[in-house]
Every structure is written in structure tokens, then in C-alpha cells.
N, C-alpha and C positions, 0 to 999 in steps of 0.2 A: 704685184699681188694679184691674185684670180678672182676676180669679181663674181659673184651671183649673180641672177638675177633680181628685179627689184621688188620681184614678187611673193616667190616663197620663202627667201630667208630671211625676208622684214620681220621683226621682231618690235610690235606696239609701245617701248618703253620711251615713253616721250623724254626723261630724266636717266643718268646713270645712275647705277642701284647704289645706295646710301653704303661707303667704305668702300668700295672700288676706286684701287690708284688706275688712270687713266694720261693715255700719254695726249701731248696737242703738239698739234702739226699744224702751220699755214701754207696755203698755197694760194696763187696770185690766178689772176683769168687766165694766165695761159700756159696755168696747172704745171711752173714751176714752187720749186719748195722757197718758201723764202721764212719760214719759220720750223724750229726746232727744239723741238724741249727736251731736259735733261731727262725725261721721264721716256722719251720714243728713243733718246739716244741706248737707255738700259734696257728697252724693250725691243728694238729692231740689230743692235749692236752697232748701229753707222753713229759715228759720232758729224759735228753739225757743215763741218767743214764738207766733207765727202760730200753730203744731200743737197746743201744752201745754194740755191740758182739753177739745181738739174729740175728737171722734168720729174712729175709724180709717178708718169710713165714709166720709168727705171726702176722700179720700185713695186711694180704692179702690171698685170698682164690684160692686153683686152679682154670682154667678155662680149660676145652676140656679135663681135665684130665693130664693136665700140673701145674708143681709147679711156686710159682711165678718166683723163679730165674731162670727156662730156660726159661721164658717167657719176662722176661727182656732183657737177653743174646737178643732174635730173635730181640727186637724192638729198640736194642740201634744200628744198623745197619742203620734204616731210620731216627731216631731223628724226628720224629712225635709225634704231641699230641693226645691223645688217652684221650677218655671220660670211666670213670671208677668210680666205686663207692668205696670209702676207710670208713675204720672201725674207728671211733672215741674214743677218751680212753673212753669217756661216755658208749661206746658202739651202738650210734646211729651211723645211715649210712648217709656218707657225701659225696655228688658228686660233682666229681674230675673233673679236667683234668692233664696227668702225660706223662715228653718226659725224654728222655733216653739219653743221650751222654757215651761211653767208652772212659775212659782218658788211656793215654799210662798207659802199664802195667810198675808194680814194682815190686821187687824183693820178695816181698810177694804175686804177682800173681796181676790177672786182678783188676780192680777199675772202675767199675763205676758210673756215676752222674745222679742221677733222680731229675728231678725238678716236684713237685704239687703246684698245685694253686685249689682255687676252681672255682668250672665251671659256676657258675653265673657271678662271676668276669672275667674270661676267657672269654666270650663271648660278656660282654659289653665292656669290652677292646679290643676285636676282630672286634666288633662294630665300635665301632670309630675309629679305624685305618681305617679300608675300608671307613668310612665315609670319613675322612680326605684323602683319595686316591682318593675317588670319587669325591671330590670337588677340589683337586688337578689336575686332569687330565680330566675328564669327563663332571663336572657339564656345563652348559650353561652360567650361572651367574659369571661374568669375574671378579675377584679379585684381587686388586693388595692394596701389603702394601707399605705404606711411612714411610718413617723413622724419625725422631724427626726434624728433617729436612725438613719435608716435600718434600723428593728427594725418586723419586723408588726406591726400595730394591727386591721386588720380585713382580711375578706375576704368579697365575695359566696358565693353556693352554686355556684358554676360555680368556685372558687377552692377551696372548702373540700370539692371532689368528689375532688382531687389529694391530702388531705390526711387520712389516716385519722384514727379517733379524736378524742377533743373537740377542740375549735379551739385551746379554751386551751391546748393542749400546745405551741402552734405562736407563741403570741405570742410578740411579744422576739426574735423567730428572724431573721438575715440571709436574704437570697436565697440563698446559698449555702450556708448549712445546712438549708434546704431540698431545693435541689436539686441535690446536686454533680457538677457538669458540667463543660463548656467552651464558650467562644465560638466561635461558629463563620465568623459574617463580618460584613458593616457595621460593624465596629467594630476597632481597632486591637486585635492578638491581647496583647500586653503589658496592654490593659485590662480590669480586671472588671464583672458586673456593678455591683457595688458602687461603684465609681470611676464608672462612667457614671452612677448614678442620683445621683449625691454633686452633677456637674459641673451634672445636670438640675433640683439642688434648689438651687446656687449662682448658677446664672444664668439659670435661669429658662426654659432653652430647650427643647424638649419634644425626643427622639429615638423616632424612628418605623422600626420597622419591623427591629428587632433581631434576629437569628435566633439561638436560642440551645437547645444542646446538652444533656442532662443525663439523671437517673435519678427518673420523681416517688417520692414515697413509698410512692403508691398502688401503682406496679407496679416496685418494685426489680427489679434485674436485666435491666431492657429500656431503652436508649436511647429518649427521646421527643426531639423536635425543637420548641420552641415560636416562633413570633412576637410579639416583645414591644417593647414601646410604652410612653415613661412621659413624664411631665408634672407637672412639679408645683401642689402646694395651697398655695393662700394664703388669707388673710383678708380682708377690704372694704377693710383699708389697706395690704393688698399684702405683711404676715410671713407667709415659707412656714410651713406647716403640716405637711409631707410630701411623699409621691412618690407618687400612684397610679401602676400598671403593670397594664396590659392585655395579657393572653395570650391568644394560639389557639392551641391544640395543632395542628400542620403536619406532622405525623410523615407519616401518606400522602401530601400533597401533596408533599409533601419528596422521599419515595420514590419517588414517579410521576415527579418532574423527575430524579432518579437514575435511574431506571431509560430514562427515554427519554435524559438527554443520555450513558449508556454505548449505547446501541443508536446516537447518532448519531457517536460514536467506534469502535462498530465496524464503522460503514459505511466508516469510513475505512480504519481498521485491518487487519480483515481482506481478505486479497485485496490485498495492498500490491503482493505480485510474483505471479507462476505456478509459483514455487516450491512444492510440494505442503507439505514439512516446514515452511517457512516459514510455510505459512497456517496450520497445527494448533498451529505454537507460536504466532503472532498470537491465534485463536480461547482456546487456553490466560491471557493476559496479560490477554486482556478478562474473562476467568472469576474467576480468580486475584488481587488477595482483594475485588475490588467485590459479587462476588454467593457464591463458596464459601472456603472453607477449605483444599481439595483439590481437584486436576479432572485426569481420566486421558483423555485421547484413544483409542480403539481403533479400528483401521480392517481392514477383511480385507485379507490380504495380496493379492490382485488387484488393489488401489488401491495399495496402496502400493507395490507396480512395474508402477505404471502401464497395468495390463491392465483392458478394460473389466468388470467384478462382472456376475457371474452373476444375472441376475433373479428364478434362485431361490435366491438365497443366504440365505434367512431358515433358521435355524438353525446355519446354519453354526461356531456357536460357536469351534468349533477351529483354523479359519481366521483368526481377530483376533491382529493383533500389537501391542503398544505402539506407537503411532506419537508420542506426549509427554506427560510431568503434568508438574504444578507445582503449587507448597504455600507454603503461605507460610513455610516455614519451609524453610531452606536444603538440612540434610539429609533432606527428604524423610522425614519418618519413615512417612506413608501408604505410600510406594510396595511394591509387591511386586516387582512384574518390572521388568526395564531395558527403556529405549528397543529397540524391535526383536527381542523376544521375544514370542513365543507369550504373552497373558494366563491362559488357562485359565482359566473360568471356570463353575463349578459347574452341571448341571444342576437348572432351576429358579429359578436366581438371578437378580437385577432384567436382570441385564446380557443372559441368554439370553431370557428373556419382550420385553425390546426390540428383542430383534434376531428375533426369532419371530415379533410380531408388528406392528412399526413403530410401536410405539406407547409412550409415554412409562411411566417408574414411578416415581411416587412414595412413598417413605417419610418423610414427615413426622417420624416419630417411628420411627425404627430398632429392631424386636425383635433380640437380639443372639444370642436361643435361634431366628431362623427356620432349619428343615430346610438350605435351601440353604447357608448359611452354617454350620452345625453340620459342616456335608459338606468342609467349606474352611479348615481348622484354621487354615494359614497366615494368612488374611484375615483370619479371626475372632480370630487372637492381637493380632493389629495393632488393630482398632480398638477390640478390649476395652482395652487400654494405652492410645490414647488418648482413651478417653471418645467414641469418634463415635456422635452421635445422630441426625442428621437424612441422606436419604441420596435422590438424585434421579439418573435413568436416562435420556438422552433418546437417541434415534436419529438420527443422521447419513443426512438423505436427500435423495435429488436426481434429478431422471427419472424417480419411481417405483421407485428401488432404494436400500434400504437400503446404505450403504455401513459403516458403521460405527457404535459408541454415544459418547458422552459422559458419564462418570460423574462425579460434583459430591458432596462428601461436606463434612460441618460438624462441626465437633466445638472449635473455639474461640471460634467467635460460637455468642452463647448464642441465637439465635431459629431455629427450625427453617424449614425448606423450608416455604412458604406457595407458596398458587395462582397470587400471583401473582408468585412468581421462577420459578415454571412457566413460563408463559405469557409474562418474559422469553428464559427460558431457551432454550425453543423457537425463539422470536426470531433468537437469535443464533444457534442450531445450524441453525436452518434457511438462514441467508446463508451460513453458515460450507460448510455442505454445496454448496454451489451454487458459492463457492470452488473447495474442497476437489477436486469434479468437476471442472471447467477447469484444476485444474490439473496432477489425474492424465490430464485430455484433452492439456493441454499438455506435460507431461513423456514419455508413448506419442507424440505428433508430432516433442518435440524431439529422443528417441534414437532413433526411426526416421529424420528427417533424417542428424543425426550419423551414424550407421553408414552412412546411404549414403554421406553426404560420404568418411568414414574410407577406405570400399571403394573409393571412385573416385582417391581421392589417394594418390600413393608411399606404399608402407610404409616403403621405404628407399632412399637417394639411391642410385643406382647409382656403383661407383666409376667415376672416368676418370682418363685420363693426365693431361687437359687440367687440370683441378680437382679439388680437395678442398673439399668444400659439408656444411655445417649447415645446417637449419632448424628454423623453428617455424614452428607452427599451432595457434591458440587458438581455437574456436568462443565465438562471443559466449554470453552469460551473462544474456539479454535476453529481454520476453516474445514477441520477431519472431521467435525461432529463430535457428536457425545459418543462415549464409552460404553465400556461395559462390566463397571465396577457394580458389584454386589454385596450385600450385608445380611446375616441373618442371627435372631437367636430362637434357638430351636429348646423347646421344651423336650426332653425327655426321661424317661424310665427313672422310676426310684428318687424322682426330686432333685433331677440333677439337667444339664441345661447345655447345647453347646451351641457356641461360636465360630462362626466362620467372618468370613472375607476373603472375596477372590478379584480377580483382573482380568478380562479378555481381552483378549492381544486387539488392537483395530479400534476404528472407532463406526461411528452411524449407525445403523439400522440394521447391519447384519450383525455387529456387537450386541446391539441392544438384546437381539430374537436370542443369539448363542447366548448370553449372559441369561435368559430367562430359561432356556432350557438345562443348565448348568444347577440353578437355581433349584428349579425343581426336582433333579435327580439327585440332589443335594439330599432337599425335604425327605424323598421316599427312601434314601440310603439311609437318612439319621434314623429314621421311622424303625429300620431294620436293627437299630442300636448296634452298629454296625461300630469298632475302633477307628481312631483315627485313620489310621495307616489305611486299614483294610478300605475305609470308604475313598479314600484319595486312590488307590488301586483302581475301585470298580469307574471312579470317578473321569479316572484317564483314559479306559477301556474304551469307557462313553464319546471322549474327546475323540481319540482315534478314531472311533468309526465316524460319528460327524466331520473330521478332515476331510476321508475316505469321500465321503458322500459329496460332498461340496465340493473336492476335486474331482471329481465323477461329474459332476453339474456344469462345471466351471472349468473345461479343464485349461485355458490358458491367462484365466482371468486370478486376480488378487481374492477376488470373493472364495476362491477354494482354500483360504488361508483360516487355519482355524485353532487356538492356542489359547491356555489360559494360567493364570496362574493363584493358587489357593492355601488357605490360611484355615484351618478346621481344630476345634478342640472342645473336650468336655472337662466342664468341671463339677466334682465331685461334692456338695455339700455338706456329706455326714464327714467323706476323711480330710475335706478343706485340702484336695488335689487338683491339677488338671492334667490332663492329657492330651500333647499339641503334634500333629505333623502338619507338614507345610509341602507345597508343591512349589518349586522356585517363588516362593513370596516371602517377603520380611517375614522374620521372628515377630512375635508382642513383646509390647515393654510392659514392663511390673511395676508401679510406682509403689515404693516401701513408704513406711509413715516417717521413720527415721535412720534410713538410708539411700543412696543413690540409683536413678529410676536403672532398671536392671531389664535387658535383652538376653531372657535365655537363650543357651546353648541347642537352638531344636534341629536336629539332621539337615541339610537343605536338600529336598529329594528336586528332582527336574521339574519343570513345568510342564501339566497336564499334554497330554498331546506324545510325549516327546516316548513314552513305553520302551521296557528294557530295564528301567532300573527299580528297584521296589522304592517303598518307603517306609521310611519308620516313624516312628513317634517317643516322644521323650515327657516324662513326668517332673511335673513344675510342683512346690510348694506355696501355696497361696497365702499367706497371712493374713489374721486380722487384719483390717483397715487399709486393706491394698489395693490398687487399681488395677484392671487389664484395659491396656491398649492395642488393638487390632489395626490395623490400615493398610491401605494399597500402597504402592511405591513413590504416587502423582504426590503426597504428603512431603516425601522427604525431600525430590524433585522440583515441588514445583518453583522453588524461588529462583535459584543460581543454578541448577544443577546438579549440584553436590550433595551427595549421601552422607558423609564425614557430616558437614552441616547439618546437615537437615537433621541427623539423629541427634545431633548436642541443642539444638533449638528443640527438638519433640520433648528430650530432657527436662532442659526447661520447662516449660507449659508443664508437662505433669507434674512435677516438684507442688510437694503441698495436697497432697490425695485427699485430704479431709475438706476439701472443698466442696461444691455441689456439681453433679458432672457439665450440667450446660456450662456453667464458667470455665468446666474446663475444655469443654469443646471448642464454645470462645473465643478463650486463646491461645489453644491448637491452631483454630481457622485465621486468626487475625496473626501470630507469630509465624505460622510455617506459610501461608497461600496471599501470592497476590491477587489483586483486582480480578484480574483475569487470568486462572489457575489455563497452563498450556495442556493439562490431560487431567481425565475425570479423574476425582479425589472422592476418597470411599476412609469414613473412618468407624469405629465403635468404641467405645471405652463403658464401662461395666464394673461396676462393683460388686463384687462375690458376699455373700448373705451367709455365712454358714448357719448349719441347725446346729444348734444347741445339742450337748448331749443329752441332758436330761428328756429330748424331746425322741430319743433314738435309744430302743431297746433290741437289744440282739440273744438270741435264744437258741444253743447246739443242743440236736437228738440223738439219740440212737439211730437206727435202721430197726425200729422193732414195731411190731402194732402197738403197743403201749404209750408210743412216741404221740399219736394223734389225740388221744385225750391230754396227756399234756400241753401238749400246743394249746388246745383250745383253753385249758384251765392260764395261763401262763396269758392269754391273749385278753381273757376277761378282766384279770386281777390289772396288767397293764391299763384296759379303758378304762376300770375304775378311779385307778392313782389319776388319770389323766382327763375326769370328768366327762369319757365318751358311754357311757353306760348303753346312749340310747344304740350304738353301733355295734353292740356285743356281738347279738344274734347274724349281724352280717359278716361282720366279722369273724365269731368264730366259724359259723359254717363255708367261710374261704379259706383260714386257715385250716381247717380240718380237710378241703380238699386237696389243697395243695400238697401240704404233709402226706396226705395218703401217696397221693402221685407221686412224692419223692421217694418215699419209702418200697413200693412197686414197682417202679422203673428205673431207677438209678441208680447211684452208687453214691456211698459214704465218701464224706464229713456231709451234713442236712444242717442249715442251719434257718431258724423264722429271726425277720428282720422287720421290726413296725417302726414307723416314721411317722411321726406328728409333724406336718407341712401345712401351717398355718389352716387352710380350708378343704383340708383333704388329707387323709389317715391310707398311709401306702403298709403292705402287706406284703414282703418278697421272700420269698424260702429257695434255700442255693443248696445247691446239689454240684457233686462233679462228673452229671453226665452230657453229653453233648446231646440225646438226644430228645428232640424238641417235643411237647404234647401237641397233639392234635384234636380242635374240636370236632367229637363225631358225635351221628343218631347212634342210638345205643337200640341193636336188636331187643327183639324180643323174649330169647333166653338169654341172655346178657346180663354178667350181674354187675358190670361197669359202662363208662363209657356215656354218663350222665354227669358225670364230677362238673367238668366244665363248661358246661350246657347253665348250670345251677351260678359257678363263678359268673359266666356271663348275664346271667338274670339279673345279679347282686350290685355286681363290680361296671361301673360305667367304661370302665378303661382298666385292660389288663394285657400282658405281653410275656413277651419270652426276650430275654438278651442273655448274651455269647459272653463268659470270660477269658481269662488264658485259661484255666483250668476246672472248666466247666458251664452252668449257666447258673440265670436266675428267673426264676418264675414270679411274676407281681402282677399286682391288681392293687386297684384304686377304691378308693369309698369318701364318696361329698360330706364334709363335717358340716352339722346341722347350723345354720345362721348363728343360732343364738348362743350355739359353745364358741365362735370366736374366738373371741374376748375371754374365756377360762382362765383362771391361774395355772399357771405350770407351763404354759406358753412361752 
């Protein structure tokens, strides 16, 4: 064999590695073989005959110019393995490793004992000893075996780091007297550990990756989190022996996956709606009890109605109101001040240094003697009572302005504020504030919309003779804003009265302004006693060009978006008619006394804006004791969706017209709209009045001058029958102009038409000319052109409206107080 050196290929293994077969050789002082084991014989291939009495020489080559035997002699001194190549009887060369022991000498001289092995096998058995030391002593990974029993038996040092004091204390000991914990998941909550490792020592099947809850020894009082893993031991014939279990303590990893999957629940969470209070209780829930014990919201009253925060609000102290806490404990025992009080808040204290200087304060560990709090009796009684020790400050900001703090207090979980529920903390107050800003931006748009919409819509239906009308208007409850649903009833011509309702497409504050301006071209067209049809014509005309405009303004912006959709009709009191067109909006329903509620058939022309198609209008029959229902679409919509719906619930709720109208708006509002309707809801319902006939006298002329004395005779005997005597004289000298006027400028059939309307006596004479009178000064040789100079002296209110087949000329006259109440009313 070719010896090394004794230097570099020494190898420190005082012992051969635990399961390495080794062969034994002896050889004599003068480094003949005189021993031979069956073990060198399967390892070298000489069997013992061949070697017994040669020389170790034959067997082995000098090295440095030394024979093998004194080179034996020098290394059986240190009893080291040495790497060495030996001669195989094959004659191949087979690498060793060979250590040397001297056995006492005999009376035949020195003796001694070489052990070979070979050196692949040496090394992997070299291997796994140190492996086996290294998990013994070194590894991280804390192992501890249980014995058939399920009771400690041993534990590496990575096991017995958990475990104060001698080991033996610990023997015999279950898992759970160990470490009294809970399961926390992979594993059915009804099981213990004990039962799992029972199942893992019965059948043999290893479970991995266990996560389990508990308190170690080492640090009572703190929850750790481990990973654990068991398998069991058996013997070479396969009797379990026990259960080793491998642990990693997970406690920070654990937390980090905490702490980010609540940061990915409050991406959700917070910010749900543009509700401002809704987000601080949202930001409250994610705080409350995953990361504190206590958490107080304070926001400056700027924010919290919604006006934009002073940029130098730092200090401000006195200006923070409660805007929400929450505890884990119902009654609140942290709290001081209610929802929407003044906090006040000590100069000095964590909450004025955060808001002074934007910047976070930690008290890890709460002094309870600090100045600030000595100064704040209140505070200081509270959380001396309940033991609060840990105590964290952070500022609410967004834009560069402080808006508010966040205060987060511990006093039931026993671990203090650490850096890094800081550094969550932040986190979350920082989305929260970004929130919280959008949605005091969005609450200042939504009640500036609101009040405009408010200011531009009736405060109060006016009354008439023609109807008695209820409505509602609900502004959506949405993060688009309010709408731009409109209601109106309009007095007009001859004691008759109309109705509208319309929609503007959008919602906010550019709805609100189109919906007012809609409004009021409404008002001046009705004024014109303008037909249905005709006014939704001039009405879309209008639409169009405000598109026009606003696309011109706006031109890649949604604000050029400009659409609406309307609902217009008159009804007629003397013929008990209406007359309805519609611009892409619902039909009205007709609630009969005793029949089913009824959605005329009325054209459905386009929605304003859209030009090109006319419109028409269609005539309804009103009956005694009937209801009209007007509404925007958000009615039928707003529950599920569904129009099919919504109109058999609107059904309903009207059924029963002889009701009083608020009941039935009601249960309109309560049957068709939830809590929070998703678009503005606009309704009207209105009960039609008709006049009496006997209050309504109608009178055909000629075309002749003779026709004017009649009239007035015809006009007197009327106020007589009808107790207006004191009216005569105004009355007849209007009807005498008007007649004249028909009779001189128009054309046959002439008919006078008086209306008794509760507190005003109407006067209309219809002609089939279209063209209109005009009031002029009347020159000087002039023998006209005064007529209506005189109507207007008389008549407070007097007009011209447009038929199909002609017009009508009327004037008004105030019936005297105290003829009210007349008979024949």
C-alpha cells in the first residue's frame, strides 16, 4: 500500500464513525501479519493463509523512503485515520482509510492493531455522525422524541432552549404540559396535539406542517406560534419506538403574514363607501382587536363638516372632535368623550405632539406619572383602572395636511406596541387618511350639490283649485351624487293645472344646475300655455343646444354629457281631461276607485337631447276619485332592478285612492325604495278637483255688434245666479272687450266661457283665429286700441293660449273674501 505522509492526510477522528464495518489486522514488531480478520479478508481479497507470517511490506509500498513497519510504529502513537491507497489482491488500487492502535506488548515482542475500511464508506459515515451532532447540538430546528407513550424522552439543544432548567424536570411530560396552547389550523379543532401524534404513531403516517399555538416555558406570558411536524420511530423490524416532532418557532413569520393579510383586508375595507363616518368606523374595525385593545378616531371639526383643513392646523388641539372608538369590550370602558364632542386633550400630550408635528408617538411602555397626563385627571383615572400600558399616536394625513390622530391603546393583550405594529399602523392610517380626505371631498360636493338641487326645487306645491298633490324627493345615497330629478305643478290658463316630472341623465352638481335650468324653461314654456307635445319639442331644442355648449366647454370630458328625460301634462278641470306627452320617461299611473291602477298608453317620444323625432301627446279620462301618479324611473328601480317589479309594487301602494295622499306617498316610499335608494327618486301623486258644472257657464255669439251687449247682459244675470253682483261692472266691461276683440279680428264660432274657481271668477271668449291681441298705446285719432289697456287695469292676470283650432283669450277677477263660502259653490 502507498503510504502518505503523516501530515496532511491525518484525519482528527480519534474513534471510527458510528456503522462503519472496519477490517482488523495484527501485525507483530517486525511488521509481520500475524492477524487476519474475515472482514480485511472481503476487503483486500487475500484470504488469511496467503498474508499470516509475510511481512506488512508486501502489502504496502514505502513512503519518504521509509518501510511500511516503521511507519506504522510512528502512527500507532496518535491513533489517527490516515487516507491511504492499499493494493488489492486483484492488483487494483483501493482507497483506504487505516488508524493504528499498540496493544500491550507479549512475550513474543510488540503487537499491533491496524483497522481499514474503505474511504468512501469512511467518509459517508464520517458524514452522518457530524450530521447527527449537528442536529444534535447546533441545528435551529428543535426536536424532541416521545416515547410509545407519548411522554418526553429526549430533546436536542434547539428543544431544550424552550425549556428552562435541567431537562430531567421535563421528562415523562405530554406536549401539552409543556405547552398549554391551542390548535390553530391543519388539523381538525376538536383534535389535540396528543391525538394527532397517537394517529402518527398508529399508522405510521407522518403529518407535516402543523401550526400550533401556545405559551413556551421559556417565556410564559407571550403567545409563540410553532410549525410542527412528527413522524414516527421504529426499529429494523418495523416496532414503533415513538414520535419525534420537529419545531420552528413562526411567531414573526406568523405576524408578518398577519399583519399583511389585515393590510390586504383593509384595502378592501376601508373606503367601502364616501361616507366620511363610515370610513373611521371601517379604519376603527380593522384596528379593533387584530392590532389594539382600544382605538379613538379624532378628526378637526373642518373635516368633519366637511370643509377643507386649514394647512396650518398643526396645533390645533381644541379643534378635534370624537369622530369613533371602539374596544373590545362593549361598554367602552376606555372611552372619555362621546361620538362628536370636543376631545380635549392635554397640552403636551402624545395626541398634541402628533398633531404639532405630523409625526407618530410611541409609548411602548406607558409612564402613568407622565406631566401630560398627571394634568388630565379624567384620563389618568381610566387607564390607572384598567392597567393600560402600552400606548401609540399616529396622525391622520393626506395632501400634506394633518387632518386628524389615531390613538391605539393596550391594556389587555399582554405585548406592548413594538416597531413593527408601528410601521402597520401607519399603514393603515395612512389609506385610511386618503379615505377619509375623499370622502370629506365627497360629502363638501355632495351637500353643495344637495342645497343647490333643494334651492332650485319647490319648497311647497302651490295650492290649486284643479288639484291637491303630495310629493317626495329622495337624493340618492350613492358615491355619484345626487341627481337631477325635478317635480313641478304649474298653475295655468282657465283653472287648469299641469304636471310634470323629469330626469337628468348624471348625477352632482352639474345635474343639479341642468335640472334647474330645465326647470325653469319648463316654468316659461308652461307660461306660453304651450301643448304638451309642443313644449317637450321647444324643451329638447333647449337640451340640444346646452349639449352643444358643454361639449364646446368640455370637449373630452363626461361634463359635456347633457340628457334628460320628462314627463309633462295638463289637466283640464271643466272637461275632467288630461293631456300627457312624455320624453323617454314612464307613463303615470291612474289609480281608479274601483278598478285596477291603469298606466296609460302615452306615445314614448325620445329622451330630450336626442332631436329628430317629434312628439306627441295623448288624452287621458280622469275620473271622479282618481289618483295621478308621476315619477322618475329610480321608483321602479330602485329595489332589485326590475321594472316588471317595481310597477306591480307601485300597483299596489296606489290601490285604495280614497286614501289621504301623504299615506300614500308613504307607502310608495316604504314599499318601492330601500334605505339607501342607488339614484335620486322624484315622485308626485295629485288628486284632480274638477269644477262642478253648475259652477261653469258657456255662451255661443254671433260675429255681429249686437253680440257685445249680449255678452254683458248674459255675464250679469250669471253673477247674479252665482252671488258675484259685486263683480258685475268688472266683469262686464272685460267681457265686453274681449267680445268686441273677437268679433273684429277673428273668425266664427265666438264663444264667452265664465268659471267660478273657488277665489277667482275666470272669463275666456274662443275665437278660431290664431291671431294673437296685442297690448298697444292707442294714438291720438285712434278709435281703438284701448280695449286692453282697460282689461289690464281690471283683470290681475289675463293671457292668450293656442288651441288645435284656434285660441282663447281670458282674464282673471279675485272674488271678494267674503263671497267664498256663497251657495252655489
Amino acid at each position: 500500500m502507498t503510504t502518505p505522509s503523516t501530515g496532511a492526510g491525518a484525519v482528527g477522528l480519534g474513534v471510527s464513525p458510528r456503522g462503519m464495518r472496519a477490517a482488523a489486522v495484527m501485525v507483530d514488531g517486525q511488521g509481520l501479519v500475524t492477524g487476519w480478520s474475515p472482514e480485511a479478508e472481503r476487503f483486500l481479497g487475500y484470504r488469511a493463509q496467503e498474508v499470516l507470517g509475510r511481512s506488512i511490506d508486501t502489502l504496502a509500498t514505502p513512503a519518504e523512503g521509509q518501510g511500511a513497519r516503521g511507519w506504522l510504529t510512528q502512527q500507532c502513537v496518535s491513533e489517527r485515520w490516515h487516507f491511504l491507497t492499499l493494493r488489492h489482491s486483484s492488483g487494483r488500487r483501493l482507497p483506504a482509510v487505516v488508524a493504528c492502535r499498540r496493544l500491550p506488548d507479549t512475550l513474543a515482542g510488540p503487537i499491533m492493531l491496524l483497522f481499514l475500511a474503505d474511504e468512501d464508506e469512511f467518509r459517508a459515515c464520517a458524514m452522518q455522525e457530524a450530521m447527527l451532532h449537528g442536529i444534535t447540538t447546533q441545528s435551529p430546528v428543535a426536536l424532541t422524541i416521545y416515547d410509545p407513550h407519548l411522554r418526553v424522552a429526549w430533546a436536542n439543544t434547539a428543544a431544550r432552549q424552550e425549556l428552562p432548567g435541567p431537562f430531567t424536570r421535563y421528562l415523562g411530560r405530554s406536549k401539552e404540559e409543556l405547552y398549554p396552547g391551542r390548535q390553530v389550523q391543519s388539523a381538525p379543532r376538536t383534535s389535540t396535539v396528543t391525538q394527532l401524534m397517537s394517529r402518527v404513531l398508529d399508522t405510521g403516517e407522518a403529518l407535516i406542517g402543523l401550526h400550533y399555538r401556545g405559551q413556551p416555558p421559556a417565556d410564559p406570558g407571550h403567545e409563540h406560534v410553532w410549525s410542527l411536524s412528527y413522524y414516527r420511530l421504529q426499529d429494523g423490524e418495523g416496532r414503533p419506538l415513538g414520535v419525534c416532532e420537529e419545531s420552528v418557532d413562526v411567531t414573526d413569520l406568523h405576524q408578518a403574514h398577519r399583519r399583511l393579510a389585515l393590510l390586504n383586508e383593509a384595502s378592501v375595507l376601508i373606503g367601502s363607501t364616501l361616507d366620511l363616518h363610515r370610513t373611521v368606523h371601517e379604519l376603527a374595525e380593522v384596528l379593533v382587536p387584530q392590532v389594539a385593545d382600544f382605538v379613538a378616531v379624532d378628526l378637526l371639526g373642518d373635516v368633519l363638516d366637511g370643509w377643507e383643513p386649514d394647512v396650518h392646523s398643526a396645533g390645533r388641539n381644541s379643534d378635534m372632535r370624537r369622530a369613533v372608538h371602539r374596544s373590545v369590550r362593549e361598554d367602552l370602558p376606555e372611552a372619555v368623550v362621546a361620538p362628536g364632542e370636543p376631545v380635549g386633550y392635554a397640552q403636551g400630550s402624545p395626541q398634541w405632539h402628533c398633531l404639532l408635528t405630523s409625526q407618530p408617538v410611541l409609548n411602548a411602555v406607558l409612564d402613568l406619572s407622565s406631566p401630560w397626563l398627571l394634568r388630565d385627571p379624567v384620563r389618568y383615572a381610566h387607564m390607572h383602572a384598567l392597567g393600560i400600558h402600552s400606548h401609540l399616536v399616529v396622525p391622520l394625513r393626506a395632501r400634506e395636511v394633518t387632518m386628524g390622530v389615531a390613538t391605539l391603546i393596550r391594556w389587555r393583550t399582554p405585548e406592548a406596541f413594538a416597531a413593527d405594529d408601528l410601521l402597520l399602523v401607519e399603514e393603515l392610517a395612512a389609506r385610511a387618511a386618503v379615505c377619509i380626505d375623499n370622502a370629506r371631498r365627497y360629502t363638501r360636493e355632495h351637500q353643495s350639490a344637495l342645497t343647490l338641487q333643494r334651492n332650485l326645487l319647490p319648497h311647497e306645491l302651490p295650492t290649486h283649485v284643479a288639484v291637491e298633490a303630495a310629493y317626495r324627493y329622495l337624493p340618492a345615497d350613492t358615491e355619484a351624487g345626487v341627481g337631477g330629478d325635478w317635480f313641478d305643478v304649474l298653475p295655468l290658463a282657465c283653472a287648469r293645472v299641469g304636471l310634470v316630472v323629469g330626469d337628468v341623465i348624471g348625477h352632482g352638481i352639474h345635474a343639479a344646475a341642468t335640472m334647474g335650468r330645465l326647470r325653469t324653461a319648463v316654468h316659461t314654456l308652461a307660461d306660453l300655455d304651450l301643448p304638451p307635445d309642443e313644449l317637450l319639442s321647444h324643451l329638447d331644442d333647449l337640451v340640444q343646444r346646452l349639449a352643444e355648449e358643454a361639449e364646446a366647454a368640455h370637449p373630452t370630458g363626461v361634463e359635456g354629457v347633457v340628457g334628460a328625460t320628462c314627463l309633462y301634462g295638463i289637466y283640464d278641470p271643466v272637461t275632467r281631461r288630461a293631456t300627457f306627452a312624455r320624453a323617454g320617461h314612464p307613463p303615470p299611473a291612474v289609480a281608479h276607485l274601483e278598478k285596477a291602477v291603469e298606466f296609460p298608453d302615452i306615445p314614448a317620444g325620445p329622451p330630450l337631447g336626442v332631436g329628430g323625432i317629434p312628439f306627441e301627446s295623448a288624452e287621458v279620462d280622469i275620473p271622479d276619485g282618481c289618483i295621478l301618479a308621476l315619477f322618475t324611473d329610480g321608483l321602479l328601480t330602485a329595489s332589485d332592478g326590475d321594472t316588471e317589479t317595481g310597477l306591480e309594487r307601485l300597483s299596489f301602494t296606489l290601490a285604495h285612492p280614497d286614501r289621504s295622499l301623504e299615506d300614500m306617498c308613504d307607502a310608495m316610499e316604504q314599499a318601492l325604495l330601500p334605505e339607501r335608494p342607488p339614484d335620486d327618486v322624484a315622485f308626485l301623486v295629485a288628486r284632480p278637483r274638477p269644477i262642478d258644472a253648475e259652477n261653469v257657464a258657456t255662451f255661443d255669439f254671433p260675429v255681429e255688434p249686437t253680440s257685445v251687449g249680449q255678452a254683458r247682459k248674459v255675464t250679469s244675470a250669471r253673477l247674479t245666479q252665482w252671488r258675484l253682483d259685486e263683480l258685475s261692472f268688472s266683469a262686464e266691461l272685460i267681457v265686453s272687450e274681449l267680445v268686441t276683440n273677437a268679433i273684429r279680428h277673428a273668425r266664427p264660432p265666438t264663444a264667452l266661457r265664465l268659471i267660478r274657481a273657488e277665489n277667482r271668477l275666470i272669463c275666456a271668449v274662443t275665437d278660431h283665429s290664431s291671431t294673437s291681441p296685442h297690448m298697444r298705446r292707442a294714438r291720438l285719432g285712434d278709435e281703438g286700441g284701448r280695449g286692453l289697456f282697460l282689461v289690464a287695469q281690471f283683470a290681475p292676470r289675463w293671457g292668450t293660449r293656442y288651441t288645435a283650432d284656434g285660441k282663447v283669450i281670458w282674464a282673471e277677477l279675485p272674488i271678494p273674501q267674503s263671497d267664498f263660502g256663497s251657495p252655489g259653490k
